[in-house]
Phi, psi and omega in degrees: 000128184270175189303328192283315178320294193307327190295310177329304224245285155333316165274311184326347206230309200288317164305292199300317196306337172294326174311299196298312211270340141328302157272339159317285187291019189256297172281009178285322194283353145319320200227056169312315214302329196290121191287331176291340188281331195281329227244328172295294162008272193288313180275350170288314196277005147288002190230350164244322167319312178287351164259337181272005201256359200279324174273325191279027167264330190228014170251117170268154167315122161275104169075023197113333201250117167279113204267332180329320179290299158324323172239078151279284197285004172274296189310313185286332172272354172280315194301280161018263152313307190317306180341301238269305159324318182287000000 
């Protein structure tokens, strides 16, 4: 395996585990009510935010609902694949 396959692949696996730790905190804000999810929580959002706050600067909420995260996460599978490709 040469450097570039490896760095590739490294981001790419690195990219989905951020997806994953993304959809975490997506569904945590779902289960407030629960006190160990607040404490999950609370430690996710210094580690996602600062990338979802980068769309909700130019996604405004609609009716309440915040769309940022969508295409955050669009974005981040686009990235991906390219990685996954290369």
């Amino acid at each position: 395996m040469s450097a570039t396959e490896l760095l590739t692949n490294s981001l790419a696996n690195f990219i989905n585990i951020y997806l994953l730790l993304i959809f975490v905190r997506i569904l945590l804000t779902w289960f407030q009510t629960v006190e160990w999810m607040n404490q999950v929580a609370a430690f996710l959002s210094p580690i996602t935010d600062p990338y979802l706050n980068l769309f909700r600067s130019f996604v405004p909420p609609i009716g309440g609902l915040d769309l940022s995260p969508i295409l955050a996460i669009i974005v981040l599978n686009i990235l991906s694949q390219l990685f996954t490709s290369i």
